[in-house]
Structure formats: C-alpha cells, structure tokens
C-alpha positions in Angstrom: 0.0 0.0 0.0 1.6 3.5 -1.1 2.1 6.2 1.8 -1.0 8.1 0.5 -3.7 5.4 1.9 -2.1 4.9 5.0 -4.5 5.3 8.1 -7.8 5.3 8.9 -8.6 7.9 6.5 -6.4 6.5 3.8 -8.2 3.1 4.4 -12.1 5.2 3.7 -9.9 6.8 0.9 -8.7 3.3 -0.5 -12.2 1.6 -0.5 -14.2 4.8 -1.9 -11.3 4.5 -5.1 -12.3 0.8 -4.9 -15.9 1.3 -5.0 -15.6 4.7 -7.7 -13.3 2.2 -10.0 -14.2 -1.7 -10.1 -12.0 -2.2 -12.6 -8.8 -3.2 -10.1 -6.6 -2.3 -13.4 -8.2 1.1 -13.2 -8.5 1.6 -9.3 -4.4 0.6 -9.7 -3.7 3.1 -12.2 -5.6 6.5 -9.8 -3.8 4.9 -6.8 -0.5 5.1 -8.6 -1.5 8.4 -10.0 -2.4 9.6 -6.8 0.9 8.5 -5.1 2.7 10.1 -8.5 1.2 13.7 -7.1 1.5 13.4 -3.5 5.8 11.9 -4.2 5.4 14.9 -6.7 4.5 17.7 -4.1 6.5 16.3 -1.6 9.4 16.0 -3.4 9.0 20.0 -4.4 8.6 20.7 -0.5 12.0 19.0 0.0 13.3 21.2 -3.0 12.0 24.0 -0.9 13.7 23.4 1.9 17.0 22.7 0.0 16.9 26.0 -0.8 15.8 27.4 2.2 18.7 25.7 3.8 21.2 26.7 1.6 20.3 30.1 1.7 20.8 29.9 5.6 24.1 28.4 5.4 24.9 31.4 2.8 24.6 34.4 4.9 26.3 32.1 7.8 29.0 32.2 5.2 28.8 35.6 5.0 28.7 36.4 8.7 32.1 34.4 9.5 33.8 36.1 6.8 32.3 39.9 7.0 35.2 42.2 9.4 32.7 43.8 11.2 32.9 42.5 14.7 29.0 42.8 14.7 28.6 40.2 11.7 31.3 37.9 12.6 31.0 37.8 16.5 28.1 37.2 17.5 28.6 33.5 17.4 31.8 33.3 19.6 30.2 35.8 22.0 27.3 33.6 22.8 29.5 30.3 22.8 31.6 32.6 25.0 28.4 33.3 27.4 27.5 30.0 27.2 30.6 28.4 28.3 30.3 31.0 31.1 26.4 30.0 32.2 27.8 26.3 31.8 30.8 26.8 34.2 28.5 29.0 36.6 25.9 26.3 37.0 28.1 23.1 37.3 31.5 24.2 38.6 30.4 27.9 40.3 27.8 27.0 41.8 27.8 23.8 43.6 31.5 24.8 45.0 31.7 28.7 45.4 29.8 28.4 48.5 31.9 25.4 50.0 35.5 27.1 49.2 34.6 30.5 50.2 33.2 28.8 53.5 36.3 27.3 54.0 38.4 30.4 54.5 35.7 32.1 56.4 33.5 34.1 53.8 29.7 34.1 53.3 28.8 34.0 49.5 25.5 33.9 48.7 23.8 30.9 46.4 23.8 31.9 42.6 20.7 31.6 41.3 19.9 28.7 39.2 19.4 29.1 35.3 16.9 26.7 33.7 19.1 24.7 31.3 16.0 23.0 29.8 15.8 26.1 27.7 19.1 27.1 27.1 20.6 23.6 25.6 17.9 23.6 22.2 19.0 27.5 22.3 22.7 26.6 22.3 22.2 24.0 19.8 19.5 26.3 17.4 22.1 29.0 17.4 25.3 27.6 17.1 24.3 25.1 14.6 26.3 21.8 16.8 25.0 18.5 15.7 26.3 15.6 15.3 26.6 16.0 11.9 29.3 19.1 12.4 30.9 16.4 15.0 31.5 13.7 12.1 32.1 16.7 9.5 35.0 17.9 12.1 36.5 14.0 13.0 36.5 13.4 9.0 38.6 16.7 9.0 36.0 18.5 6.2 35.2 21.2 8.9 
C-alpha cells in the first residue's frame, strides 16, 4: 500500500477508489496516479527546503567572513556566554559556597538558570549537531 492510503482515513480513501473504480486495473492506475502527485508535491517541498537551507548556510557564510565584529562575532560571544552560564551552574555554583566557607567568607547561592531552555537555544544558534561532530573528525570542517 503507497504512503498516500495509510491510516484510517487513507483506508475510507482506498475503499471509496475501490468502489468509484471496479476495474482493479483502473483503481491501480488513480492509486499510482495519486501516489505520483503526493511523491510529486513532496518531493518539491523537499526542494523547498533545499533552498531554504542553503540560503541559511549562505549568509552564515557571510557572517564568518564579514570584518565587522557585529557580523562575525556574535557567534563566539554567545558560545563565549554559554561556556560561562555552563561553568557558573556546574562548577560555580555547587562549589563557590563550600571554598569561600572554607576560608571564612559568606557568599551567597547563585541563582539557578533553567538549562532546559538554554541547551535547544545553544544547539538552534550555534548550529552543533552531530553532523558538524563527524564533519569535524572526517577533517571537512
């Protein structure tokens, strides 16, 4: 069965095709004609975001090479601050208090960041996958 029909709704689809066309040469041929325009459109959609996609890595492109410190920098700033929010939460944080105890000083607990939300930001952003991580060991990157 071709990945139009599939479902419950394909399935009502399938037998309504069945019942429209007796013929089962027939009923084959608007089934595959039917999975022809649905591979068609979807294949154009994938096209789409080809482009869309290769646009993106474009002006990237265009960032990392541009002088202006506004273009090119803003990715190694926010790796920068994110390298800094990651040491503050899981080395900072859990022994600040103890060390500064230890010689006799009060510091206050730093406030927790919710990392839930900053790891698909870290990843949107910056682009790491593990695509970049085979690109890099392959030495293409």
């Amino acid at each position: 069965m071709n990945p139009l029909f599939i479902g419950p709704l394909g399935s009502a689809l399938e037998r309504i095709l069945d019942s429209v066309f007796p013929d089962p040469v027939e009923a084959a041929r608007v089934k595959m004609e039917a999975t022809k325009m649905y591979q068609e459109g979807r294949l154009a959609e994938l096209a789409d975001e080809t482009q869309r996609l290769q646009m993106q890595v474009d002006v990237n492109k265009a960032e990392a090479s541009s002088g202006s410190r506004w273009a090119s920098g803003w990715r190694p700033a926010f790796g920068w601050m994110t390298a800094a929010v990651v040491f503050t939460q899981f080395i900072a944080a859990p022994y600040l208090p103890w060390f500064m105890e230890v010689f006799g000083f009060y510091a206050p607990p730093i406030p927790k960041i919710d990392l839930e939300m900053l790891w698909p930001l870290v990843f949107g952003l910056l682009g790491l996958s593990w695509n970049r991580s085979q690109d890099k060991a392959k030495g293409v990157a």
